[in-house]
C-alpha positions in Angstrom: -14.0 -6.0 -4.8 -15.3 -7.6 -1.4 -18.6 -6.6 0.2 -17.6 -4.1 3.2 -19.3 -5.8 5.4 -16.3 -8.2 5.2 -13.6 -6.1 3.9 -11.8 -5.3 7.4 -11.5 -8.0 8.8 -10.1 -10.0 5.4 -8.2 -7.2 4.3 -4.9 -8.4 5.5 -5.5 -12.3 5.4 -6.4 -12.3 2.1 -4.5 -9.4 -0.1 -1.5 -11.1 -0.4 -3.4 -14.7 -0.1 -4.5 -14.9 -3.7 -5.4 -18.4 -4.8 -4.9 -18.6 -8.4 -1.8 -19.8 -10.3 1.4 -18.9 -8.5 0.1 -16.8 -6.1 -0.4 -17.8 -2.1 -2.9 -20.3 -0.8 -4.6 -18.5 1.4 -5.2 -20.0 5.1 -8.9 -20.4 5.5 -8.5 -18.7 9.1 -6.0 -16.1 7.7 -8.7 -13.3 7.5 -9.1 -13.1 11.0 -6.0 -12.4 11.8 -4.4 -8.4 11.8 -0.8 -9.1 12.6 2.2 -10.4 11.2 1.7 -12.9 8.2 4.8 -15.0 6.8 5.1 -15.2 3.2 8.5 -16.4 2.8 7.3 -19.2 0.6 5.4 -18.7 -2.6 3.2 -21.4 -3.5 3.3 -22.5 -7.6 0.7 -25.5 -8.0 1.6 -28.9 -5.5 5.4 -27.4 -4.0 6.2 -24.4 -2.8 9.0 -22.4 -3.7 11.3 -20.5 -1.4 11.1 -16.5 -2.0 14.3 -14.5 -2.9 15.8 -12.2 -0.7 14.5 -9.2 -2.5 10.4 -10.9 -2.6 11.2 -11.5 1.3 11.9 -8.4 1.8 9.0 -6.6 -0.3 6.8 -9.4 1.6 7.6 -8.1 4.9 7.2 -4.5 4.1 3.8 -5.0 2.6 2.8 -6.7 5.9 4.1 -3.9 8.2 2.4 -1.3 6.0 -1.1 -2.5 5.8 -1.4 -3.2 9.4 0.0 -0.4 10.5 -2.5 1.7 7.8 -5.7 -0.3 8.7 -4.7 1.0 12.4 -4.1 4.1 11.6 -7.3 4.8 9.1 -10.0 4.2 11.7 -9.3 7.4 13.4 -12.9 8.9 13.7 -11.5 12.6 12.1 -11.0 12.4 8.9 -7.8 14.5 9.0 -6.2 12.3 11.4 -6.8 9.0 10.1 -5.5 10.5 6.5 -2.3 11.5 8.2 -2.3 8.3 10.3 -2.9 5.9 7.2 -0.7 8.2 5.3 2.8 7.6 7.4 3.2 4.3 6.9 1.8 4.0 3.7 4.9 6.9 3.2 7.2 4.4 5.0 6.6 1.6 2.4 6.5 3.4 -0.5 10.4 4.3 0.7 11.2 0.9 2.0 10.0 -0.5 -1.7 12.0 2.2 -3.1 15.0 1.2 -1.2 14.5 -2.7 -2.1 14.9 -1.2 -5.9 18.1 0.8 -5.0 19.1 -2.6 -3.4 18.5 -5.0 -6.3 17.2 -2.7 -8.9 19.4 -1.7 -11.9 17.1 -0.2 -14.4 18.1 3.5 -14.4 15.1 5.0 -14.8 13.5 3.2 -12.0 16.5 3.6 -9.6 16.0 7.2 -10.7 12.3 7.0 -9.6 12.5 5.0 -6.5 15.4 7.9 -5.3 12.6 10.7 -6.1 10.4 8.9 -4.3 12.5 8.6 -1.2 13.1 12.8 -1.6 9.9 13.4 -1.7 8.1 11.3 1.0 10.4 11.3 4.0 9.6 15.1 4.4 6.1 14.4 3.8 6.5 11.7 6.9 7.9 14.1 9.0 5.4 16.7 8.3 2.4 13.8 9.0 4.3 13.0 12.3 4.4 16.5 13.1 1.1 17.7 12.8 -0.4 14.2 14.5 2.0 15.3 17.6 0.4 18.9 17.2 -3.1 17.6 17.3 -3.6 14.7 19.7 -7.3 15.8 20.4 -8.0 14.3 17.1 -6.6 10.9 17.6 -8.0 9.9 20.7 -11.0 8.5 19.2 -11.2 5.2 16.7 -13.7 3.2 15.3 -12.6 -0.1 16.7 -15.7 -2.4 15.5 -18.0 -2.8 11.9 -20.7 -0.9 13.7 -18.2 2.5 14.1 -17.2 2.5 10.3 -18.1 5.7 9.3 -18.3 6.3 5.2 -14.9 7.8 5.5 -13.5 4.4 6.8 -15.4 2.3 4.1 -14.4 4.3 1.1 -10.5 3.8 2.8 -10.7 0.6 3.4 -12.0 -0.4 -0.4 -9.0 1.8 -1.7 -7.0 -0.2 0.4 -8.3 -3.4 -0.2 -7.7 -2.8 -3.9 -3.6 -1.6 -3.6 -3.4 -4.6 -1.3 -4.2 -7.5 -3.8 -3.1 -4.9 -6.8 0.5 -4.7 -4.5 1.0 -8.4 -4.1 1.5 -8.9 -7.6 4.8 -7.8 -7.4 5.7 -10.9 -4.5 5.7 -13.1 -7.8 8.0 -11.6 -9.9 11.9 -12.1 -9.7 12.9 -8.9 -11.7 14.0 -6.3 -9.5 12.9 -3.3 -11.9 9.7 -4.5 -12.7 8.3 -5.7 -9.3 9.1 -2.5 -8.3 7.2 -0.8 -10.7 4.2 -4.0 -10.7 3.9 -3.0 -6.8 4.9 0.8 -6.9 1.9 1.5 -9.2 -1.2 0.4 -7.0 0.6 1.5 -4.2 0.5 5.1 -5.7 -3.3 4.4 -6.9 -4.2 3.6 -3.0 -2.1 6.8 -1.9 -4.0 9.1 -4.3 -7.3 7.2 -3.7 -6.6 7.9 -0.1 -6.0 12.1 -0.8 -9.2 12.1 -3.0 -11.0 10.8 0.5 -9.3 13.6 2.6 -10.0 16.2 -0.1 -13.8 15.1 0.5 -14.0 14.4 4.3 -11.2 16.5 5.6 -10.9 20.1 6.5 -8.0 20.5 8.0 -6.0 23.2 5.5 -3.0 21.8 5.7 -3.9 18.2 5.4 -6.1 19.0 2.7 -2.8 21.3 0.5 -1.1 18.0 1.3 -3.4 15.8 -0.1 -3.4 17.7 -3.4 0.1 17.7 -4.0 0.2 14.1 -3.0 -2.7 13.3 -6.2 -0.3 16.0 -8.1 2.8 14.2 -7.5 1.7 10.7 -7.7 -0.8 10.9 -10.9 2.2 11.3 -13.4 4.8 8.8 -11.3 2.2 6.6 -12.0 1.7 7.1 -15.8 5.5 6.9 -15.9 5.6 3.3 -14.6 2.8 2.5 -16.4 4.6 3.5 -20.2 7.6 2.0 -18.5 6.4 -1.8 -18.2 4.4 -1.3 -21.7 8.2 -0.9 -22.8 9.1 -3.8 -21.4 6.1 -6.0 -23.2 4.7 -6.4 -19.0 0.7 -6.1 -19.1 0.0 -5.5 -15.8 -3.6 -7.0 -16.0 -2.1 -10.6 -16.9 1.2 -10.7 -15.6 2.6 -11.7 -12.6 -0.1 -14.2 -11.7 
């Protein structure tokens, strides 16, 4: 994991700029920059390799997400930024599970990635709603190092770790199992992120949303994980 004294501001350049094998090369200025990244080449040794349709689209998703969740996350309450880091987080967990309905034809992850839809777009709206119900708490963000609080550092780890766990997935061609290679840190950072709220947060109904999000999530992720030990995929040395 990276020293939080750099982990903002390399968070973005450098989760889905992993240098080993046939991963990305990462840009050497990359970390400073927070907004959109193009990965719609893959890099494997001296050539590059043009992505497929489905790894663009997972690509741009993943980009979307994390800057719109660093954004989000540095809310100064702790109830806010959960529900602010928590929407688009949401939103790509959907989006990824609508790139499996797309290309996907596994049934039990197409089964999956449709529960996961059910179950998150109300949770959005229910984030949206009570941000639009309590604008007093996100008026103020930590914009600088200096104004991470312990709150943002122990997000911003979690979210470090999904990120490079997440871009994984961009090098595999199999629909099912990139789902399921990106779906499970993607869960991990979600319930990393409710364990946080249940410590920091006191907002009631944040907090009820947080546990059903670690109840919800926990076994999803077991599933995926027995699901790609069927398949002969270890997801500590595959996909590099």
């Amino acid at each position: 994991m990276r020293t939080l004294s750099t982990l903002a501001v390399t968070l973005l350049g450098t989760g889905l700029a992993l240098a080993s094998g046939g991963a990305f090369a990462a840009d050497p200025h990359a970390g400073m920059n927070h907004g959109s990244m193009n990965h719609e080449m893959m890099n494997h040794g001296t050539h590059k390799v043009e992505r497929t349709p489905m790894q663009a689209e997972l690509a741009a998703g993943m980009d979307r997400m994390h800057a719109d969740m660093h954004a989000g996350m540095m809310l100064l309450d702790a109830d806010a930024a959960f529900a602010a880091g928590m929407v688009p987080h949401h939103k790509g967990a959907v989006e990824m599970a609508e790139v499996e309905l797309k290309y996907g034809k596994d049934p039990e992850m197409r089964k999956l990635a449709e529960a996961i839809i059910a179950a998150q777009g109300p949770e959005i709206e229910q984030m949206n709603a009570w941000l639009a119900r309590n604008p007093e708490k996100t008026k103020a963000k930590g914009e600088t190092h200096g104004d991470m609080l312990p709150m943002h550092k122990e997000l911003m780890a979690g979210m470090t770790d999904m990120h490079e766990g997440m871009a994984k997935s961009l090098n595999v061609t199999d629909a099912d199992i990139a789902f399921a290679v990106g779906m499970i840190p993607h869960h991990q950072g979600a319930v990393q992120m409710a364990e946080v709220e249940l410590k920091y947060g006191k907002d009631p109904e944040m907090r009820k949303l947080a546990e059903a999000i670690i109840a919800a999530q926990g076994p999803e992720i077991e599933q995926m994980q027995a699901w790609l030990k069927s398949k002969n995929v270890d997801l500590a040395t595959c996909c590099k």
